[in-house]
N, C-alpha and C positions, 0 to 999 in steps of 0.2 A: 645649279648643283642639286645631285638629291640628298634622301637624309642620309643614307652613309657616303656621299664625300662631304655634306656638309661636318660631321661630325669629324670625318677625318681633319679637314679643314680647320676645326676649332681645336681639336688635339696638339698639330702639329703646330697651330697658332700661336697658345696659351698654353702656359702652366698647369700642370693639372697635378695636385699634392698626389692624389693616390700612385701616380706616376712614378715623380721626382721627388716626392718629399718636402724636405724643406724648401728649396730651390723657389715651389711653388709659390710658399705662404708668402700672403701680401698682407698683413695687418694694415687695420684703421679703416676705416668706413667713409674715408675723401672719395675716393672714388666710386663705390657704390653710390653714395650721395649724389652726384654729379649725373649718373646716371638715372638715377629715380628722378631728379628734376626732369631731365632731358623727358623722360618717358613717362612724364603726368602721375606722379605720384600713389603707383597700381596700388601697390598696397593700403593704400585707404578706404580703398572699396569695398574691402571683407575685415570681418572682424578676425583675430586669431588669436592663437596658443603658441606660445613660443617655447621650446624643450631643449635644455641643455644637461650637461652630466659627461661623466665619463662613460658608466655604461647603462644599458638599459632606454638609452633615449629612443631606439627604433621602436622597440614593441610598445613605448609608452606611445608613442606617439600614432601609431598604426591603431593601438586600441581606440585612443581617444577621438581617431577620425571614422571610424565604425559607431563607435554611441553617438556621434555626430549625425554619421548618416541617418544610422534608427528613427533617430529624432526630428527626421524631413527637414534639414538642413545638408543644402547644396555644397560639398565640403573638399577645400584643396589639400593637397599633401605632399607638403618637400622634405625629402628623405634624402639619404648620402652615406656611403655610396651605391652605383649601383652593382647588382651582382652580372646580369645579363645584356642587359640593354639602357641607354642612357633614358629612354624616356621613364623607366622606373621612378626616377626621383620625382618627376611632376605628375601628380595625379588628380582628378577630379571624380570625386564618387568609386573612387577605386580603377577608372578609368587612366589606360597613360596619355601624356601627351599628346597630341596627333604629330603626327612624323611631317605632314605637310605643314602647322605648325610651325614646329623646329627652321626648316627650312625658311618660311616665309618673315619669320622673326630674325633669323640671323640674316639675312637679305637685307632685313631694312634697319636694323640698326649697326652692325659690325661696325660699316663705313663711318658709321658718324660718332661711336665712341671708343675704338681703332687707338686712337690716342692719347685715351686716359691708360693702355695696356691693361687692360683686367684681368684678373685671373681665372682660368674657367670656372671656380666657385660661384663668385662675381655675377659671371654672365648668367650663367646657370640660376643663381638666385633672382636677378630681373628677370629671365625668363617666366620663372615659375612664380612669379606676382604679376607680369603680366600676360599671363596666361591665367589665371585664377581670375582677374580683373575681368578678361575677357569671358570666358566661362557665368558669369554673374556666381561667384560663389558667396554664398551666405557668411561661414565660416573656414578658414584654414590653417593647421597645424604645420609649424613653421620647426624644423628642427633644425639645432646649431649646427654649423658646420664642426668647425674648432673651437676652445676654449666659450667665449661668448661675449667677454667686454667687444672685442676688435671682430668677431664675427661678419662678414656683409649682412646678413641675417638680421644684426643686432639696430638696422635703421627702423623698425617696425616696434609701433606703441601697441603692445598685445590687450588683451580682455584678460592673460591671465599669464603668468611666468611659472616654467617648472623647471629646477633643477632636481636630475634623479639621485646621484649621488656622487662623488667623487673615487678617484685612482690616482697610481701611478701609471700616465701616459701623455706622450706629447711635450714631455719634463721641458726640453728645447725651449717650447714656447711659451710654459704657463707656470714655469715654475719647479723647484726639486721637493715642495713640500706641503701639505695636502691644504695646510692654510692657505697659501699663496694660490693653488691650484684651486680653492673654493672660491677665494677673491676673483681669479678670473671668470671661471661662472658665474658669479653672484652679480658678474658686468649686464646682464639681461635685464636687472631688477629697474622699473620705472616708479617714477613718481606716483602715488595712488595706485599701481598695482598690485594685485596681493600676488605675491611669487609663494609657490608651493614644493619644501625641500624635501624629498623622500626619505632618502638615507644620512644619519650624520654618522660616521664611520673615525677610528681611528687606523692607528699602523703601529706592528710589533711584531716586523718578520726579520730572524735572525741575519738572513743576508744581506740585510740592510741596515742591519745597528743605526747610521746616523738619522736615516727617516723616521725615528721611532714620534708619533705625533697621537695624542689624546683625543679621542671622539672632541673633549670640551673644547679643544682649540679651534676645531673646525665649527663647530657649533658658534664660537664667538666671530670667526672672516662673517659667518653669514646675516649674524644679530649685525653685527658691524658695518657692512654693506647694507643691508634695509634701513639700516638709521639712516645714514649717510643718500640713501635716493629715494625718500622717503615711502618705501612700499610696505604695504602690509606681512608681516613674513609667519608663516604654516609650515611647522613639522609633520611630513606623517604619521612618521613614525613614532609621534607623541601620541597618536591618537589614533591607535592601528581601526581600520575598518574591516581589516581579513581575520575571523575570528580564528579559525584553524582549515585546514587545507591537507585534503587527499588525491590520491592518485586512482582516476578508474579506468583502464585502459589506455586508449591513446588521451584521455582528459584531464585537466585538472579541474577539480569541485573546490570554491572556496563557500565555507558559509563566513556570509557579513553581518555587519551592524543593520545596515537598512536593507540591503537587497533583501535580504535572507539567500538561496544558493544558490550560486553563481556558477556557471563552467566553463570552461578555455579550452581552446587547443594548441593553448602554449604551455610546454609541460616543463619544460627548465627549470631546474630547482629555485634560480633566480626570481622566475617570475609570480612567486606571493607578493615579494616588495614591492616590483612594477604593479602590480594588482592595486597594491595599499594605495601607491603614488596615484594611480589614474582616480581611483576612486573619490580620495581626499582633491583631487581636480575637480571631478566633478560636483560635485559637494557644494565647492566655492561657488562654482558655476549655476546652480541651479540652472540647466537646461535641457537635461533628458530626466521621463519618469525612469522611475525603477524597473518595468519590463523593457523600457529601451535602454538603459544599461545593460540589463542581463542579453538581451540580444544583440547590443553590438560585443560585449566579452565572448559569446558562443559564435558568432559571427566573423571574429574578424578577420582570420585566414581568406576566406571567403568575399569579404567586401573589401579589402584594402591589397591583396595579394601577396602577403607577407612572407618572406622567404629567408630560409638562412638561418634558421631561430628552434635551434634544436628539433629541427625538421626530418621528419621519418620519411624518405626518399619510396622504399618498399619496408613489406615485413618478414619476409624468409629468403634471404636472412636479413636481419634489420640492420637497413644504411641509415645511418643519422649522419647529418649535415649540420654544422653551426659556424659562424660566423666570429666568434670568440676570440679576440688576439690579444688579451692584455691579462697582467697579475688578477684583476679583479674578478675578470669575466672567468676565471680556471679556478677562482677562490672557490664555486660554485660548480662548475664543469669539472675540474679531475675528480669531488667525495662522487659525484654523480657515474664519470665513467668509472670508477674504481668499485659502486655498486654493484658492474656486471661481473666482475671479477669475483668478488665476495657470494655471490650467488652460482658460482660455480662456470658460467661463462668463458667462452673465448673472446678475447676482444684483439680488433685487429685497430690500427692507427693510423690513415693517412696523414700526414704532418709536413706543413710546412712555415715558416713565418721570413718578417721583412727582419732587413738588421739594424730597426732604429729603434726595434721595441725592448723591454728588458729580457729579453728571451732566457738568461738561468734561471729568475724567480719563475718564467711560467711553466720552466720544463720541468723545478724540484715541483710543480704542484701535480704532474700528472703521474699516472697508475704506472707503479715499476714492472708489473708482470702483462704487461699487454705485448703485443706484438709490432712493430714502429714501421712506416715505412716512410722514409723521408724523402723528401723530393722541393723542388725551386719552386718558389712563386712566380709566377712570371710577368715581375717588374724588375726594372733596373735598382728597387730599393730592396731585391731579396737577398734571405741570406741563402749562401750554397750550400746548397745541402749536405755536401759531404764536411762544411764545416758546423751545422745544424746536430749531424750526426756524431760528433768527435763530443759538440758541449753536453752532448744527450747520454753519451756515453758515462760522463764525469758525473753526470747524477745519475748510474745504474738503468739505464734507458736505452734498449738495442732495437737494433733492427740492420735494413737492407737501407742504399743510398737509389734515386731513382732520378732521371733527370728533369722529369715533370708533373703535374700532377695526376694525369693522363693516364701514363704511362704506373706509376705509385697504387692510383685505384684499381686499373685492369688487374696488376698481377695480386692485389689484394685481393679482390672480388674471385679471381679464381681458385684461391685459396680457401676461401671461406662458405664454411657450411652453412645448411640450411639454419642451425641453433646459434651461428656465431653472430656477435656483431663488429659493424665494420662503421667505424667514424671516421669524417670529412673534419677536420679543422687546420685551427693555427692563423687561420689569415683569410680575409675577405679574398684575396687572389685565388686562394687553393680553392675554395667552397665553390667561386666564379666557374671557375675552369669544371671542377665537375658537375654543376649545374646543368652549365654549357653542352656538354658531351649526354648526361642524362633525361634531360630533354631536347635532344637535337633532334 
């Protein structure tokens, strides 16, 4: 086979959550276990960073494998999902996969663990351990698939644990309540490791009266969990390292405690916290100086290929793309689109999302006077759009119904001037697909 029918091959194999959803999820780490024996125990051979959270875990994690790199260390990076192509998720030095690789690994092992039935997470995560393993990688940034206790992921003794923050997402699997949901991240924490928590966050959104939950409750799942697996435990956010933070073009400047000024070209309003979190990583870490921080943060688009991440596509008219599906991620993303608005702006909205997510709290969070246009993800877990379009309606929210995303962005794009802006979200699907079509 080559690499696209092997991958077809593995699709139509396995499970694959971004797919089917639930269907997929395989909790408990028997089977990954089973297979790390079989395959000589890869991950032992590099040291790593394990990242967990509801959101924020990509850019943390992408940052952290850039000051990596800076620092002339050989550096792997399993990321999930992907947007374009599967080997995105395994990278070395910002490099993907080899495609021959893919092939030659699924060759020699399928047959022989075939019948433990893995999930493509699963395989994907041996994969990309032994692949790193092969690679001779120094260091590598391990990010969780789902929750983190039951994780495949979670067989790995790291050099360091980050949990970014917690949401409502995934309720299914981890919980209706952001304790419970922190206890299941807090599953990554190892004995003698220092785990590092970014955000302790509460909840007090009227639509949800019963989740109302105190920042301090969350803060104690997590005291509680470090007692209990005896890891060292670190708030960032107790001990901010981003002193204050501005916008200069496509940039953002943070000045720090040690760095002194820092710049990104991650401009999300989100990402000061991420900022705070990697930093307060590194800290712990003592492994890059201060000029290989500051160049792997101005760097990392560049070394790691980061995509999806309130990403400026062109500039007249400015397409932004984001990857953002959940209450959290739009806690951040609607003040931010509702800015262009306020500034006198047109704003136009491709929109789509799946229907496992809490999709009314994300829709009362976006801009009422934008322009909508809704359209299907193109997975079997999406919602249809024209039922997207009815709940969008019930929070003052119009637009046109589109059958795909394709099709959503074209007549957006034709509509929009050079001063307007035209945003990509709602769903890793929707961002994929115009990805896909903008770099074809």
């Amino acid at each position: 086979m080559n690499y696209e029918e092997t991958l077809q091959f593995l699709y139509s194999q396995l499970p694959v959550f971004e797919s089917v959803g639930a269907h997929a999820y395989k909790p408990g780490l028997e089977r990954v276990r089973e297979m790390d024996e079989l395959m000589g125990h890869p991950h032992r051979s590099f040291r790593s960073i394990h990242v967990a959270g509801t959101n924020g875990k990509g850019t943390t994690c992408h940052t952290l494998a850039s000051v990596l790199q800076c620092s002339g260390h050989k550096t792997g990076l399993f990321t999930s999902p992907h947007l374009i192509d599967f080997d995105e998720r395994i990278r070395v030095d910002g490099v993907p996969v080899s495609h021959d690789y893919v092939v030659a690994w699924v060759a020699e092992w399928y047959d022989r663990i075939s019948h433990l039935r893995p999930s493509f997470f699963e395989l994907a995560t041996m994969m990309a351990f032994c692949w790193f393993r092969e690679q001779h990688c120094d260091w590598a940034v391990i990010e969780v698939g789902l929750g983190g206790r039951l994780d495949s992921t979670n067989i790995i003794t790291p050099a360091l644990s980050v949990i970014t923050n917690v949401s409502f997402d995934h309720t299914q699997f981890l919980g209706d309540t952001l304790p419970q949901i922190a206890g299941e991240k807090a599953g990554i924490m190892k004995r003698g490791v220092p785990c590092v928590v970014g955000e302790v966050n509460g909840y007090d959104n009227p639509l949800h009266p019963e989740r109302r939950c105190e920042a301090d409750a969350v803060r104690k799942a997590y005291v509680l969990a470090a007692q209990r697996a005896g890891a060292p435990l670190f708030f960032a956010c107790d001990n901010p390292q981003v002193l204050w933070v501005t916008h200069e073009g496509e940039q953002m400047v943070y000045r720090t405690v040690m760095e002194g000024e820092l710049t990104s070209p991650l401009t999300g309003d989100c990402q000061p916290r991420n900022a705070n979190t990697v930093l307060t990583a590194l800290h712990l870490l003592d492994i890059a100086t201060e000029e290989q921080i500051r160049e792997g943060f101005a760097e990392v688009i560049g070394r790691t290929s980061l995509t999806g991440r309130w990403q400026t596509l062109q500039s007249r008219p400015r397409i932004i793309a984001d990857t953002g599906h959940n209450e959290g991620c739009f806690t951040y993303l609607g003040p931010q689109l509702q800015a262009f608005i306020d500034r006198g702006q047109t704003l136009r909205i491709v929109f789509g999302m799946v229907a496992d997510k809490d999709v009314c709290t994300v829709l009362a969070l976006l801009p009422k006077r934008a322009e909508y246009y809704w359209c299907n993800a193109p997975t079997p877990r999406a919602l249809p759009a024209d039922e997207l379009s009815r709940m969008a309606a019930e929070q003052g929210l119009h637009g046109k119904v589109y059958a795909s995303a394709i099709e959503a962005y074209s007549a957006a794009l034709r509509q929009t001037r050079p001063e307007d802006i035209l945003y990509i979200g709602g769903s890793n699907f929707i961002v994929s697909e115009v990805l896909k079509s903008f770099f074809r």
